[in-house]
N, CA and C atoms of all chains as a GROMACS GRO file, in nm:
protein
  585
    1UNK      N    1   0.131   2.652  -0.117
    1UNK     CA    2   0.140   2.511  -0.152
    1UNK      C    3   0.160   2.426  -0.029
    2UNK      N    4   0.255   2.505   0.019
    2UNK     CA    5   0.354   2.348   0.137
    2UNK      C    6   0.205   2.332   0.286
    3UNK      N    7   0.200   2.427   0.378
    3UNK     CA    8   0.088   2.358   0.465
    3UNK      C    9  -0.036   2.355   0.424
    4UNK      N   10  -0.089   2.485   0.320
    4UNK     CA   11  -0.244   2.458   0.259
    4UNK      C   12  -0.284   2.324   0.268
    5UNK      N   13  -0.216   2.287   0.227
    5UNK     CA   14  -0.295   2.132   0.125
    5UNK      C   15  -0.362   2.052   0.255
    6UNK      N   16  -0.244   2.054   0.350
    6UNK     CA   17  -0.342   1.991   0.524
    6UNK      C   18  -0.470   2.031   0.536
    7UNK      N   19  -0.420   2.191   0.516
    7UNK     CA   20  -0.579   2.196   0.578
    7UNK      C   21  -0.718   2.159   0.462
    8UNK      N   22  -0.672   2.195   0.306
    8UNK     CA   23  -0.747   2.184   0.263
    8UNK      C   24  -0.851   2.061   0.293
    9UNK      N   25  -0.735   1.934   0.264
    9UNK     CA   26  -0.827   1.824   0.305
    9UNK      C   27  -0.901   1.847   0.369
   10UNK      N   28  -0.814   1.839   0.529
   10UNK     CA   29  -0.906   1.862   0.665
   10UNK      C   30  -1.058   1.946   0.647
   11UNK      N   31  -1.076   2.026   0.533
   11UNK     CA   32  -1.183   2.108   0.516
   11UNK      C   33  -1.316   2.029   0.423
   12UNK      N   34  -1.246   1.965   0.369
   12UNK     CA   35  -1.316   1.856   0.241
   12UNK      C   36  -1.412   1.778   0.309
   13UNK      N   37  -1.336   1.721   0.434
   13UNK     CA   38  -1.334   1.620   0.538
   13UNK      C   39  -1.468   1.616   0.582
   14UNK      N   40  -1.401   1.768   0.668
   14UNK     CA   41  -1.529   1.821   0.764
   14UNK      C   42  -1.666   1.826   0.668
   15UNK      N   43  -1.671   1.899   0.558
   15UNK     CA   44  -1.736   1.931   0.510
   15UNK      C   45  -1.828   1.818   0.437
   16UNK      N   46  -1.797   1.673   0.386
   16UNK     CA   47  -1.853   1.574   0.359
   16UNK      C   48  -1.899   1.520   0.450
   17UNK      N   49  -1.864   1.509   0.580
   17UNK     CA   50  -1.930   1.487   0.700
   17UNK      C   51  -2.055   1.530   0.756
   18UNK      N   52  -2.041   1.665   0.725
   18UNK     CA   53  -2.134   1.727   0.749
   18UNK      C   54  -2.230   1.712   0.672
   19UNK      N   55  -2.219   1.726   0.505
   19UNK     CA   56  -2.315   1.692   0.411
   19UNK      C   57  -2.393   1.550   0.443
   20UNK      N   58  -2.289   1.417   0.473
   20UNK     CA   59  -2.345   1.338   0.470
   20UNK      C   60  -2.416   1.278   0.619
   21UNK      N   61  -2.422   1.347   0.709
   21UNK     CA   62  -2.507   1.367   0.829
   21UNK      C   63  -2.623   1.420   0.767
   22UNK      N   64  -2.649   1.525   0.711
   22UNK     CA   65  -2.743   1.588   0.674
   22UNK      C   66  -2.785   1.512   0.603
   23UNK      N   67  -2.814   1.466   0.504
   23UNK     CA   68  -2.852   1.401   0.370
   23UNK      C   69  -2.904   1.261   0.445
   24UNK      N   70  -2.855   1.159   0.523
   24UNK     CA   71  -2.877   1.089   0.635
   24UNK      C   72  -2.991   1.090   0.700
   25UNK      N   73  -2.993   1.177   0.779
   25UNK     CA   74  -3.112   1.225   0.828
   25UNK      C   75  -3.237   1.257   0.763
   26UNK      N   76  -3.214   1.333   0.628
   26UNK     CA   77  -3.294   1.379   0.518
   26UNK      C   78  -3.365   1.212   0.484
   27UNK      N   79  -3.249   1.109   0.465
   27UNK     CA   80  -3.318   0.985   0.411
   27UNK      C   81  -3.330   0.980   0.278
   28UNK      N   82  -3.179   1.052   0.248
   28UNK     CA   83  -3.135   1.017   0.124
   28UNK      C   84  -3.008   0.927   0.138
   29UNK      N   85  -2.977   0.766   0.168
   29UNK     CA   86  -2.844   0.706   0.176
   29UNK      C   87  -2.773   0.750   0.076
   30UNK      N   88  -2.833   0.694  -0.075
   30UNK     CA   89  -2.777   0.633  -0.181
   30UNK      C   90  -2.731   0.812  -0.210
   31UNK      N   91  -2.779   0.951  -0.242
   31UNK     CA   92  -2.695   1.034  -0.246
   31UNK      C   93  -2.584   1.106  -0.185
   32UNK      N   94  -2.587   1.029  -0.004
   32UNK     CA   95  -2.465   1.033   0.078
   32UNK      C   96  -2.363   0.965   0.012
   33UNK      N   97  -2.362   0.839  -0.016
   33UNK     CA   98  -2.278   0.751  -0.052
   33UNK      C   99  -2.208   0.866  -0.193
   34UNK      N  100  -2.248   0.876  -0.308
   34UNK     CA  101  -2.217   0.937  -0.357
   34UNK      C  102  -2.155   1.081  -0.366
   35UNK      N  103  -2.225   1.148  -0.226
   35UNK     CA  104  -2.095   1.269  -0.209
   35UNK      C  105  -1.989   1.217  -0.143
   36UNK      N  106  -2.013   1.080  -0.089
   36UNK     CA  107  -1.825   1.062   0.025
   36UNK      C  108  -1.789   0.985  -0.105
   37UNK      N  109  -1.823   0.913  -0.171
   37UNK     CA  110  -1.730   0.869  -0.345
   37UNK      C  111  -1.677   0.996  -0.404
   38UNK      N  112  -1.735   1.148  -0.429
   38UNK     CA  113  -1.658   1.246  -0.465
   38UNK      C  114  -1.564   1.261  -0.411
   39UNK      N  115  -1.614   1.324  -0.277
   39UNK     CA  116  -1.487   1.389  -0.180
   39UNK      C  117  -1.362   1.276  -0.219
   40UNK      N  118  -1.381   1.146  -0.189
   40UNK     CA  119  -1.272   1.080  -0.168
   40UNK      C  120  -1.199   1.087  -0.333
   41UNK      N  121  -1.269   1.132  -0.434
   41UNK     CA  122  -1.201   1.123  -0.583
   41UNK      C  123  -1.129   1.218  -0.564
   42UNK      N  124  -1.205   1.368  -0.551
   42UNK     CA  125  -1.138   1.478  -0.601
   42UNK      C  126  -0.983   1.483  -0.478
   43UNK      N  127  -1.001   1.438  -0.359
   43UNK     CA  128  -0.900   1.405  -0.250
   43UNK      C  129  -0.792   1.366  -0.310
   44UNK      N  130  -0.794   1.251  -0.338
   44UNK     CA  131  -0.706   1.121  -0.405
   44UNK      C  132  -0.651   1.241  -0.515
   45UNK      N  133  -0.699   1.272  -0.627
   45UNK     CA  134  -0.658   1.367  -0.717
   45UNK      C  135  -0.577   1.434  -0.694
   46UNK      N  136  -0.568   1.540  -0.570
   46UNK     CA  137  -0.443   1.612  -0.499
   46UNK      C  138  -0.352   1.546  -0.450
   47UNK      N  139  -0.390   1.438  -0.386
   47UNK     CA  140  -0.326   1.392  -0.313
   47UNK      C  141  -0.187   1.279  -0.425
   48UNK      N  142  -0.233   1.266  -0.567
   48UNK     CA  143  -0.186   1.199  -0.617
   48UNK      C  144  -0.059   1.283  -0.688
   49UNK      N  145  -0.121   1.404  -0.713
   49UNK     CA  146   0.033   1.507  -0.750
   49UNK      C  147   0.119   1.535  -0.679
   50UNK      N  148   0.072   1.512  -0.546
   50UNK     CA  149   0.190   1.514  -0.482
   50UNK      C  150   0.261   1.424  -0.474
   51UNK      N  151   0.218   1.311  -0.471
   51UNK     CA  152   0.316   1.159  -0.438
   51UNK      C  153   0.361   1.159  -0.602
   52UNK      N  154   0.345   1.205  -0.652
   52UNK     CA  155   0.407   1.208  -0.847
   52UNK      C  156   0.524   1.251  -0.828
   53UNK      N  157   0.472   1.427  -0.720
   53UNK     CA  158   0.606   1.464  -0.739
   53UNK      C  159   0.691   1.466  -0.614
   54UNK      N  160   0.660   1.412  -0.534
   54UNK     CA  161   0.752   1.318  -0.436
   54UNK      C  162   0.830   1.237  -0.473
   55UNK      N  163   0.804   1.089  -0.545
   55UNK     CA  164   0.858   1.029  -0.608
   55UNK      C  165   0.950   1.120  -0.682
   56UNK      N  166   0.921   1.186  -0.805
   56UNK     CA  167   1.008   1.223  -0.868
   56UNK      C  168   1.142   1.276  -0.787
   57UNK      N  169   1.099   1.383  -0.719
   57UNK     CA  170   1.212   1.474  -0.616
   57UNK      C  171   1.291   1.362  -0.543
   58UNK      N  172   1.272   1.222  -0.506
   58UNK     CA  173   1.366   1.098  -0.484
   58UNK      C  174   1.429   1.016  -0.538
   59UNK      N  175   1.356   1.017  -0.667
   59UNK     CA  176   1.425   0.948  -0.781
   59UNK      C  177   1.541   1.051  -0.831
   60UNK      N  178   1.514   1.163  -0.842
   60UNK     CA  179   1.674   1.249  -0.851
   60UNK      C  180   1.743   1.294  -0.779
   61UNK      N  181   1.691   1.295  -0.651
   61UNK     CA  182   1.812   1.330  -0.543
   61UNK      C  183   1.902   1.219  -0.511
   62UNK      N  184   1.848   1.063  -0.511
   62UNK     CA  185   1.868   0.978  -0.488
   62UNK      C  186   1.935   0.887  -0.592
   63UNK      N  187   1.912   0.914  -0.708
   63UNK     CA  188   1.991   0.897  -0.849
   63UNK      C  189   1.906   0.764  -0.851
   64UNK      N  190   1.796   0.753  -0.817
   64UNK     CA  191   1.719   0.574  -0.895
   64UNK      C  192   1.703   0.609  -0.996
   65UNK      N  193   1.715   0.563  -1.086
   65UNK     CA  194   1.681   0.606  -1.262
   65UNK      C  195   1.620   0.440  -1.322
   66UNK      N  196   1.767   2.996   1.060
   66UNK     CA  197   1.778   2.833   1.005
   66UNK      C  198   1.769   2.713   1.066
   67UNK      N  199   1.784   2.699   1.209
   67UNK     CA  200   1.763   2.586   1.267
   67UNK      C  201   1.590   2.644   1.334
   68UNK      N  202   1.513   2.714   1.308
   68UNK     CA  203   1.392   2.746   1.347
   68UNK      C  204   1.329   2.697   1.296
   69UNK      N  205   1.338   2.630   1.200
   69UNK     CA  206   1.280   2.534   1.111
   69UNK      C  207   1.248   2.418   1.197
   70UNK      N  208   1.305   2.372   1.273
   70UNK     CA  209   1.243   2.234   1.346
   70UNK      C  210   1.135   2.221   1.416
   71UNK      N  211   1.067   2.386   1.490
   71UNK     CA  212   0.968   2.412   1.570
   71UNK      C  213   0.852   2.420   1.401
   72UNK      N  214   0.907   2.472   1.309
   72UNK     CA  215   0.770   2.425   1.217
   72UNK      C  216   0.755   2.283   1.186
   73UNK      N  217   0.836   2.221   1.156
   73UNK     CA  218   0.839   2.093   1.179
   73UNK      C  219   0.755   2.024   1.286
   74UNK      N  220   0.746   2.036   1.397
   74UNK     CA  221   0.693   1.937   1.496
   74UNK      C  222   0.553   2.007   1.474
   75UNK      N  223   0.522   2.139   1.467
   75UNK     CA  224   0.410   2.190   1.457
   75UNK      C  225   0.344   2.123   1.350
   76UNK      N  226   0.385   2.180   1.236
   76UNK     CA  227   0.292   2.078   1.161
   76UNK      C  228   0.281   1.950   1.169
   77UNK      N  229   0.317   1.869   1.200
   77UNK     CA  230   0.296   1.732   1.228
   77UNK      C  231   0.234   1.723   1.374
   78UNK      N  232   0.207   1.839   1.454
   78UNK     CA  233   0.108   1.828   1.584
   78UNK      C  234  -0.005   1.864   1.510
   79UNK      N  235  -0.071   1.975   1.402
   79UNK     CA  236  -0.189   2.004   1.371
   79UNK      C  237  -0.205   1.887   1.279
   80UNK      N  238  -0.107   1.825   1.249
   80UNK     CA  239  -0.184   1.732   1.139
   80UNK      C  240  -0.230   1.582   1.238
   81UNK      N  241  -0.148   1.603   1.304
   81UNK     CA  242  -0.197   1.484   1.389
   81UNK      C  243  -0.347   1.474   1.445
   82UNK      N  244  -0.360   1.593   1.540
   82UNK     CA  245  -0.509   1.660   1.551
   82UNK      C  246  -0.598   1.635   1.424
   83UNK      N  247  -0.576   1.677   1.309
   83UNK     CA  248  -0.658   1.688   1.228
   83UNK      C  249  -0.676   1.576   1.188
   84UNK      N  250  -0.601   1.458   1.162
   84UNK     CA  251  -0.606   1.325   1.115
   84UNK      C  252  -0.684   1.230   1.281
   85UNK      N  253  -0.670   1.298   1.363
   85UNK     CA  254  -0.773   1.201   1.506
   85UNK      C  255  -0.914   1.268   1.428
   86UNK      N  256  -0.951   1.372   1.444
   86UNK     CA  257  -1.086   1.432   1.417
   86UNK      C  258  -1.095   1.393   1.289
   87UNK      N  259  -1.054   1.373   1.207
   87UNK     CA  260  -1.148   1.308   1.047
   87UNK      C  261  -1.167   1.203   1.054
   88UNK      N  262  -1.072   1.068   1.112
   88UNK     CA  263  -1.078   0.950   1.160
   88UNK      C  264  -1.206   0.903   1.234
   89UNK      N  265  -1.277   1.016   1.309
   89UNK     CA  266  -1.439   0.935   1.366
   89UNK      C  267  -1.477   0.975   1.291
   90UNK      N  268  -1.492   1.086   1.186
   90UNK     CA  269  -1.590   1.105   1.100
   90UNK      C  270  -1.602   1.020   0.975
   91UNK      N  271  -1.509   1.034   0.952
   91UNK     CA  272  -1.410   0.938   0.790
   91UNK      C  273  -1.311   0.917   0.786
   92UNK      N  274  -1.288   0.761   0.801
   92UNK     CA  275  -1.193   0.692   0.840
   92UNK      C  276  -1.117   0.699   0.674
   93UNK      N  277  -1.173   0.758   0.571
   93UNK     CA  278  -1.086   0.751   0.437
   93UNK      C  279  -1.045   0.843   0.422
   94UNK      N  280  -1.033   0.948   0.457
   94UNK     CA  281  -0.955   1.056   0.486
   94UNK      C  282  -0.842   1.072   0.564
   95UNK      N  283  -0.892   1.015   0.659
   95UNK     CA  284  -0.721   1.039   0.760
   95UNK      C  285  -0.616   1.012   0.710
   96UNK      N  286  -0.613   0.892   0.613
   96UNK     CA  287  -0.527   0.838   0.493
   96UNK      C  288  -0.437   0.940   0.464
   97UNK      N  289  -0.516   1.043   0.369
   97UNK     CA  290  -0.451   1.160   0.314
   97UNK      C  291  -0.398   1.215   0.329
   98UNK      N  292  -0.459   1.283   0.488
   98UNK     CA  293  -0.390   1.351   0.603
   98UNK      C  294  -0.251   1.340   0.589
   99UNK      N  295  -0.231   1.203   0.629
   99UNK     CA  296  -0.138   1.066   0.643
   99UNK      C  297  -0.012   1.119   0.548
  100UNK      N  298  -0.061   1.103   0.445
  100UNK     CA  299  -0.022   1.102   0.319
  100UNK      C  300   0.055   1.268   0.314
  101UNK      N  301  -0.082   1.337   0.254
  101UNK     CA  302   0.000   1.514   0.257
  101UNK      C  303   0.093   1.531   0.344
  102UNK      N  304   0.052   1.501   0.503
  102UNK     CA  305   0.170   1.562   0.602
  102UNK      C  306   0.332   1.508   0.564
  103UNK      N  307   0.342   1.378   0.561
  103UNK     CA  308   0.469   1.316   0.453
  103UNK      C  309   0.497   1.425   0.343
  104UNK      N  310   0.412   1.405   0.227
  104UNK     CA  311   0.478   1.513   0.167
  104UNK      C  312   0.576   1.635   0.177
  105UNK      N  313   0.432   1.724   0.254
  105UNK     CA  314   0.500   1.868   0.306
  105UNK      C  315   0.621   1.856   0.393
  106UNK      N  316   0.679   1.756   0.485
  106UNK     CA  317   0.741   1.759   0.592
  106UNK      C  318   0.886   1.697   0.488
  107UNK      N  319   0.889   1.595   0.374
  107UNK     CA  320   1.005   1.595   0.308
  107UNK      C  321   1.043   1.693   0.245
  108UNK      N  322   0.942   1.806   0.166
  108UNK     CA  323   0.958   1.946   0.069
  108UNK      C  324   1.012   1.980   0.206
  109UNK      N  325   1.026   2.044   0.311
  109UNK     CA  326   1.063   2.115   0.373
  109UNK      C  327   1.224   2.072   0.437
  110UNK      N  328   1.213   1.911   0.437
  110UNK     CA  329   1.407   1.891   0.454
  110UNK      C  330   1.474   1.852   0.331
  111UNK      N  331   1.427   1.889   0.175
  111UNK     CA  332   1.453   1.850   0.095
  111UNK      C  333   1.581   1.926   0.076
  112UNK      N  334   1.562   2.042   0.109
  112UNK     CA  335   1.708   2.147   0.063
  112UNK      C  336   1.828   2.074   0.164
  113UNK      N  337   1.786   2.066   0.258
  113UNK     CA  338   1.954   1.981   0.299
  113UNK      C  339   1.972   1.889   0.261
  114UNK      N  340   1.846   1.808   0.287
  114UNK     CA  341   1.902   1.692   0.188
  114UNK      C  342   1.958   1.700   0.073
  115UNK      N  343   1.959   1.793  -0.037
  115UNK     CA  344   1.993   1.784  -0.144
  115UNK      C  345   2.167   1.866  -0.109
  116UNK      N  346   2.188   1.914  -0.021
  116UNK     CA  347   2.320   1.977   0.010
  116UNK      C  348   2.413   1.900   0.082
  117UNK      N  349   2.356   1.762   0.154
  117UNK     CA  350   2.435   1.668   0.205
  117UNK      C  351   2.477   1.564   0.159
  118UNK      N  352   2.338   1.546   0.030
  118UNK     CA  353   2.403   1.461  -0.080
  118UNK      C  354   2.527   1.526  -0.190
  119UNK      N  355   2.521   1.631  -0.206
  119UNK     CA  356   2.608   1.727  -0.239
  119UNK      C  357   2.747   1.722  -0.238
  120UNK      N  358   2.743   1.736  -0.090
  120UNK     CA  359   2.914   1.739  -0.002
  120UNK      C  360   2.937   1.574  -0.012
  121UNK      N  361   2.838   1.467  -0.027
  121UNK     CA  362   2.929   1.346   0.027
  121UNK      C  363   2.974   1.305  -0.140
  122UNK      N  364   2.883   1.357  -0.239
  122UNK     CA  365   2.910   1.337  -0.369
  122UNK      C  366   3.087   1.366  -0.393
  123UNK      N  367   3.103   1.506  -0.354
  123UNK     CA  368   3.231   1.575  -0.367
  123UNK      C  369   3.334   1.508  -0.275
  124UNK      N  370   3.337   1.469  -0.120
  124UNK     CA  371   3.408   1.409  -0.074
  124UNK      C  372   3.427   1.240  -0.165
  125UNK      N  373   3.345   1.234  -0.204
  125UNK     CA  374   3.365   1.062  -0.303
  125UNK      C  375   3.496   1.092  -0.405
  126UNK      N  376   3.425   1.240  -0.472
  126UNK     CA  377   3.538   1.277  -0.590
  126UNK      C  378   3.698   1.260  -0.547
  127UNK      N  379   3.689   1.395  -0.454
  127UNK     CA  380   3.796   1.406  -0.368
  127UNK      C  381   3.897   1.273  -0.348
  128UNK      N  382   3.794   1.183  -0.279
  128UNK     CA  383   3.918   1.059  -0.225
  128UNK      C  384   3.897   0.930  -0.322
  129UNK      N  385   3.859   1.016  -0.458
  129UNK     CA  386   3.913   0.913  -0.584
  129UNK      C  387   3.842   0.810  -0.602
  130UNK      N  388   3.710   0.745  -0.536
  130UNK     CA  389   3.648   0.635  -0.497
  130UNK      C  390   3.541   0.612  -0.643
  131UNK      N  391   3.561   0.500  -0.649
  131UNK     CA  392   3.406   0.472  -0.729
  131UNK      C  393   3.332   0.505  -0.730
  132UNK      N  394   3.278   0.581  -0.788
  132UNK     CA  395   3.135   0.683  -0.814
  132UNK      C  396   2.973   0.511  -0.792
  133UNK      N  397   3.044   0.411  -0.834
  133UNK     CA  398   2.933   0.307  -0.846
  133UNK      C  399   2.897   0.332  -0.718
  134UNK      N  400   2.957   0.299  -0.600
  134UNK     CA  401   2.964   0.281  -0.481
  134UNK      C  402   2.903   0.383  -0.396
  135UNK      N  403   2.918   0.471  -0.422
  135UNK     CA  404   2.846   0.614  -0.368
  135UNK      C  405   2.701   0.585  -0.427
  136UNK      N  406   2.640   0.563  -0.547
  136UNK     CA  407   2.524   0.587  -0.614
  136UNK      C  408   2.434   0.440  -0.514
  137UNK      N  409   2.493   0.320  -0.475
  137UNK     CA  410   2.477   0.237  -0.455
  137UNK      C  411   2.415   0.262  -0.330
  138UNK      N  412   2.477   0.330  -0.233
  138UNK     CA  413   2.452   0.343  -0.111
  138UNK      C  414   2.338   0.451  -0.102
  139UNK      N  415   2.322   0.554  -0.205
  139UNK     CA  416   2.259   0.644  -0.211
  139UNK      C  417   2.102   0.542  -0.248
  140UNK      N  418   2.111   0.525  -0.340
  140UNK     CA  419   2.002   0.429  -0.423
  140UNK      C  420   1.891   0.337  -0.304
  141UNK      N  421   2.014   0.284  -0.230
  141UNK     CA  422   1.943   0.198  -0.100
  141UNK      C  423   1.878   0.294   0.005
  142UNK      N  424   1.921   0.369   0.007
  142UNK     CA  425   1.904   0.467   0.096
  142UNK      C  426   1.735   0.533   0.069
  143UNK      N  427   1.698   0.573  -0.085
  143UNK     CA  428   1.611   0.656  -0.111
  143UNK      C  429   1.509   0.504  -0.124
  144UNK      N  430   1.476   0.367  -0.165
  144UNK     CA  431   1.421   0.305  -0.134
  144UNK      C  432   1.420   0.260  -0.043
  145UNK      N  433   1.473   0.239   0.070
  145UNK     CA  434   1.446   0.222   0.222
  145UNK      C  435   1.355   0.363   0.236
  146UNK      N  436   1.347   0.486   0.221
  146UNK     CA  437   1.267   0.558   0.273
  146UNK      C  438   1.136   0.558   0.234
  147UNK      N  439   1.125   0.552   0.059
  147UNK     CA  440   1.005   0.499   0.004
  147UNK      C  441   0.920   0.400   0.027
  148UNK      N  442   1.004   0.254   0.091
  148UNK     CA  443   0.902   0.165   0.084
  148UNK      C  444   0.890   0.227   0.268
  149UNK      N  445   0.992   0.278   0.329
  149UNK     CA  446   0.890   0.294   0.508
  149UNK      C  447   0.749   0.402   0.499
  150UNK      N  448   0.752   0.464   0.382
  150UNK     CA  449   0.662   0.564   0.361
  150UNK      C  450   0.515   0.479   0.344
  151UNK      N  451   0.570   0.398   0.239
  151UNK     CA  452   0.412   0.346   0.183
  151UNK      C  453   0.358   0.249   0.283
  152UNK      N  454   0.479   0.165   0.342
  152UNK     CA  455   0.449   0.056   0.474
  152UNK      C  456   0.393   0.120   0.592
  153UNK      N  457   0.471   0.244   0.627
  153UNK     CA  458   0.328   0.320   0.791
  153UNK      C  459   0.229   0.324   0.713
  154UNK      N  460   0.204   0.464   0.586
  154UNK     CA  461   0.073   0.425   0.544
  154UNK      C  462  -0.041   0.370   0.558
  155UNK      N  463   0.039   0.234   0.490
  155UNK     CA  464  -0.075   0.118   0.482
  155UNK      C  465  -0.047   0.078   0.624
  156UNK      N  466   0.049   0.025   0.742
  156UNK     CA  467  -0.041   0.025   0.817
  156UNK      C  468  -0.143   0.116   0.916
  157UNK      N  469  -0.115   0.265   0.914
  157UNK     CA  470  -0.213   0.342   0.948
  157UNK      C  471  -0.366   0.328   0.905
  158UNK      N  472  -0.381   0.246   0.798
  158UNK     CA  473  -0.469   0.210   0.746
  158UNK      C  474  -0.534   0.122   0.757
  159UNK      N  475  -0.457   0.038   0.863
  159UNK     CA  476  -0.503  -0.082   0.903
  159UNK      C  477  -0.468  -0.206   0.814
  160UNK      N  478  -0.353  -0.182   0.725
  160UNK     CA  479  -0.368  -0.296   0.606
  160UNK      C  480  -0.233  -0.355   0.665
  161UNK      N  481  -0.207  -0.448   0.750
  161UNK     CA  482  -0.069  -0.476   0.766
  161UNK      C  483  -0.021  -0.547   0.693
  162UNK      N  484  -0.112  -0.612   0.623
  162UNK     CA  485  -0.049  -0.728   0.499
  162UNK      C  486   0.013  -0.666   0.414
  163UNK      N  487  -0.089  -0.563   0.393
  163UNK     CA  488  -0.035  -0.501   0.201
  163UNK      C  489   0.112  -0.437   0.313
  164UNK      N  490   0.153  -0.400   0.402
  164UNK     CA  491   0.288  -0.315   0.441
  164UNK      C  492   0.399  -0.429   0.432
  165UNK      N  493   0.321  -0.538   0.512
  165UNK     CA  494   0.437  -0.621   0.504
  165UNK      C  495   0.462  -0.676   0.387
  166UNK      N  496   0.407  -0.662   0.254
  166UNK     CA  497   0.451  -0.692   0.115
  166UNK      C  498   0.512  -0.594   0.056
  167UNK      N  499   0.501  -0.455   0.108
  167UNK     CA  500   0.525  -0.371   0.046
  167UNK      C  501   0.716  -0.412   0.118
  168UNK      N  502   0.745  -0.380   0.253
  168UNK     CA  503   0.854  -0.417   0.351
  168UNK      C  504   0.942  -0.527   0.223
  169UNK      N  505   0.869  -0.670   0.245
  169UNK     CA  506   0.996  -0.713   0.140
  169UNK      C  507   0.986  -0.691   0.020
  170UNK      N  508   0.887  -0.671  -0.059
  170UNK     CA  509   0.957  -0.642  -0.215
  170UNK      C  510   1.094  -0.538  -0.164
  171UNK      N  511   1.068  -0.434  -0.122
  171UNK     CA  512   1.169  -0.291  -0.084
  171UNK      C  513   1.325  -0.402  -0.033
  172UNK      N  514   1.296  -0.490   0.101
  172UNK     CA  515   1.436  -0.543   0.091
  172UNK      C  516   1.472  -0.593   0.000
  173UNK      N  517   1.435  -0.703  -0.095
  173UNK     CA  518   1.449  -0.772  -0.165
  173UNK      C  519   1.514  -0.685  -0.293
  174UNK      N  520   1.479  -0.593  -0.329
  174UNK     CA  521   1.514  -0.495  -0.442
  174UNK      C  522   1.637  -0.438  -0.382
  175UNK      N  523   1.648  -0.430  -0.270
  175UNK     CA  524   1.767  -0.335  -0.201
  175UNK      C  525   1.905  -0.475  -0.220
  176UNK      N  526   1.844  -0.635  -0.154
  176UNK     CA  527   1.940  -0.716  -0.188
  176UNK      C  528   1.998  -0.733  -0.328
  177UNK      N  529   1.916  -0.719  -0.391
  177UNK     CA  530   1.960  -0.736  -0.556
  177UNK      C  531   2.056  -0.661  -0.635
  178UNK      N  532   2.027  -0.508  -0.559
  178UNK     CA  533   2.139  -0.381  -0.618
  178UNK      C  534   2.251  -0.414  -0.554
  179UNK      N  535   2.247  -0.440  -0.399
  179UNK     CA  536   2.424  -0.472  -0.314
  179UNK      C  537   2.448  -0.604  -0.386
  180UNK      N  538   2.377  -0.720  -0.386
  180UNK     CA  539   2.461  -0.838  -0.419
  180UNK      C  540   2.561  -0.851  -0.515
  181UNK      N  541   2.572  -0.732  -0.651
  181UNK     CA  542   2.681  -0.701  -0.715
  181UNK      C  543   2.830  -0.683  -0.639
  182UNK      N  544   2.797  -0.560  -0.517
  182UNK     CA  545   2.895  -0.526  -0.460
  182UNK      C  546   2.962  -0.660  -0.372
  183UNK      N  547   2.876  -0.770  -0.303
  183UNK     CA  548   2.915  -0.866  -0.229
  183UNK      C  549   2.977  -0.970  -0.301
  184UNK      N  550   2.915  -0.948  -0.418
  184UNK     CA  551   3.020  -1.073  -0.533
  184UNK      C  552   3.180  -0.983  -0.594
  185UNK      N  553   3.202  -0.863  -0.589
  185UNK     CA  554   3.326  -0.813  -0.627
  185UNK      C  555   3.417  -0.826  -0.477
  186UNK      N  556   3.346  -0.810  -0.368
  186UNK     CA  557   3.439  -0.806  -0.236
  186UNK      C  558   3.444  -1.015  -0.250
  187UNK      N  559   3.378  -1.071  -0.236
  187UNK     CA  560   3.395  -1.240  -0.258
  187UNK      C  561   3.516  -1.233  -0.324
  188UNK      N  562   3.513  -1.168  -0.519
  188UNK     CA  563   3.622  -1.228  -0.608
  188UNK      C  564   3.770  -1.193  -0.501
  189UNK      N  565   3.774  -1.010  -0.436
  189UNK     CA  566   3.851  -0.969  -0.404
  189UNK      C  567   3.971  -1.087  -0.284
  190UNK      N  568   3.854  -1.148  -0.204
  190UNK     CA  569   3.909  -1.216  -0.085
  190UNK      C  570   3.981  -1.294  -0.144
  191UNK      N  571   3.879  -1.403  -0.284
  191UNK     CA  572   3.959  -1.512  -0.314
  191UNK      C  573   4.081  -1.509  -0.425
  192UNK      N  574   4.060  -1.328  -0.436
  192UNK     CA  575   4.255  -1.328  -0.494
  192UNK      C  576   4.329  -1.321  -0.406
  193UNK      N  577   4.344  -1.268  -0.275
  193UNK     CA  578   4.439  -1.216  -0.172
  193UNK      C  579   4.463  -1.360  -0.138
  194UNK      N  580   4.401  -1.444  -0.102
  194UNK     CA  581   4.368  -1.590  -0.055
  194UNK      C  582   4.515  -1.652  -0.155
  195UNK      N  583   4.567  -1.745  -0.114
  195UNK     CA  584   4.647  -1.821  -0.241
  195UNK      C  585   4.574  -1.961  -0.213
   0.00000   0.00000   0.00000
């Protein structure tokens, strides 16, 4: 769980980059655009359980209720 | 147990690296980076933290004190860290506006919880006062 998740991104990253260089070149824009709109969904998605449960783990250590 | 600090700086050196290199590629990513490394780096001082809030809980008991007063200071404490979280963020992001809105709502919410405590120390003065 705890460092994966760095790299995962970092892998997402690279990897939409790369797609959308390729696809670029190919002289497809409009389906680049649409794989960096994924990457950045399914990203955000992980990235959002964690700040859920961030928040949470402060709201009870911290007693905000 | 104190070896823990060399993982500490480490990960926040590979994430740093990794958040320069996604940044020329995709500048909406580094965000995340941004983001996860925060995460992982509070899960990892969360256990003391939760053992220092612990001991000061029990020293409160101990010397008989208002439990309000402890929660109060605690309370300010965990939103001061929240809103500095979301404020680098956004400005890592380049958004300094949205930080600096984010900055005062966070004081402003923090004035609102103490100003209770500043109006009971006020009544206090103007009883001692004749």
């Amino acid at each position: 769980m705890s460092v994966d998740i760095i790299f995962k991104i970092a892998a997402i990253g690279i990897l939409i980059s790369v797609v959308n260089h390729v696809l670029n070149k190919a002289g497809r824009e409009e389906i680049s655009m649409m794989v960096t709109l994924a990457g950045i969904v399914v990203v955000l998605l992980m990235v959002i359980d964690m700040i859920s449960n961030l928040f949470s783990n402060i709201k009870s250590i911290f007693q905000l209720y | 147990m104190s070896i823990e600090v060399l993982q500490l700086v480490g990960i926040g050196l590979i994430a740093a690296v990794i958040a320069v290199v996604l940044r020329q590629q995709k500048s909406e990513l580094g965000i995340y980076i941004s983001i996860a490394t925060g995460f992982v780096i509070f899960m990892m001082i969360m256990g003391r933290l939760v053992s220092v809030v612990g001991i000061l809980n029990n020293l409160a008991r101990q010397a008989n004190m208002d439990s309000m007063h402890l929660s109060v200071v605690l309370k300010v404490i965990g939103i001061a860290y929240i809103t500095e979280y979301g404020s680098q963020i956004c400005k890592d992001a380049g958004e300094s506006a949205i930080a600096s809105k984010i900055e005062l709502g966070g004081k402003l919410i923090i004035l609102s919880l103490t100003v209770p405590i500043l109006a009971a120390l006020l009544e206090i003065i103007l009883q001692i006062l004749p």
